[in-house]
N, C-alpha and C positions, 0 to 999 in steps of 0.2 A: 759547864764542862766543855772541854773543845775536840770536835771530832778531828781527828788525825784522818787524811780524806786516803793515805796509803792503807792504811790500816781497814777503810772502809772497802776499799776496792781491793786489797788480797781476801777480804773473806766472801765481796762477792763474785770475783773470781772462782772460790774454792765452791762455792754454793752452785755457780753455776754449772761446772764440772761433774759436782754430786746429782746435781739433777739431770744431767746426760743420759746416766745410766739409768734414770727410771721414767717410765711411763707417767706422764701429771697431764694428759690431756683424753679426753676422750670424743674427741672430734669427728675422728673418722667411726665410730661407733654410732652416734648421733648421727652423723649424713646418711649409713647405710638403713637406720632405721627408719629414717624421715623419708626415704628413695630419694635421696639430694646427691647429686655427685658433684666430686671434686670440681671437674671443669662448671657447673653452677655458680657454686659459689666464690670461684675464682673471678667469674664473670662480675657475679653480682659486687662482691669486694675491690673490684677494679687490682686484685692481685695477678702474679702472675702463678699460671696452675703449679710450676716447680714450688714455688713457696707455700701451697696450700698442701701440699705432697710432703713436703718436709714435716708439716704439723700435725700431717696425720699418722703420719708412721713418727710421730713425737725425734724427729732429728733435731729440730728447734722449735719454738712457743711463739704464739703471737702476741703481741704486747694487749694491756687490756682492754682496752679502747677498739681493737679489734675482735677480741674474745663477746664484748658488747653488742660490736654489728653479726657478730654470727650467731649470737642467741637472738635477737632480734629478729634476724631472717630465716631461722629456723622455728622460731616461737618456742623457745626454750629459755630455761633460767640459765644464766651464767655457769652456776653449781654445777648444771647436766653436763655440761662441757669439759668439767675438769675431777682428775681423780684425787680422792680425799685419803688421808693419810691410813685411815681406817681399811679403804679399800687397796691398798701397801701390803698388807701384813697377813 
């Protein structure tokens, strides 16, 4: 079957749109629990703090490979990080 790469990218598009409007990270929950602040782990990320700021008030996601290094540096499971559809509804 041959993927149509337009077709692939209007729906992730439209996905990424849908998930604007909701909450799927729990980041800034986990740093305030941990006593970890933003500027931490921006440092430790070699990010910059606007971008750590964005993921915590969920404006935008960090890709996984970063979602990786900040369970890592938190000592937390990946899961802890991100909200489940369950916790949605």
């Amino acid at each position: 079957m041959e993927t149509n790469i337009s077709e692939v990218y209007k729906f992730f598009t439209f996905c990424t749109f849908e998930a604007m409007d909701n909450k799927l990270n729990r980041i800034k929950e986990v740093l305030v629990r941990q006593g970890v602040s933003q500027k931490e782990l921006a440092a430790q990320l070699e990010k910059n703090e606007h971008t750590i700021s964005n993921w915590c008030i969920n404006k935008s996601q960090p890709h996984l490979k970063e979602l990786y290094k900040i369970a890592e540096f938190l000592e937390v499971e990946i899961c802890d990080l991100l909200i489940t559809s369950k916790d949605r509804t």
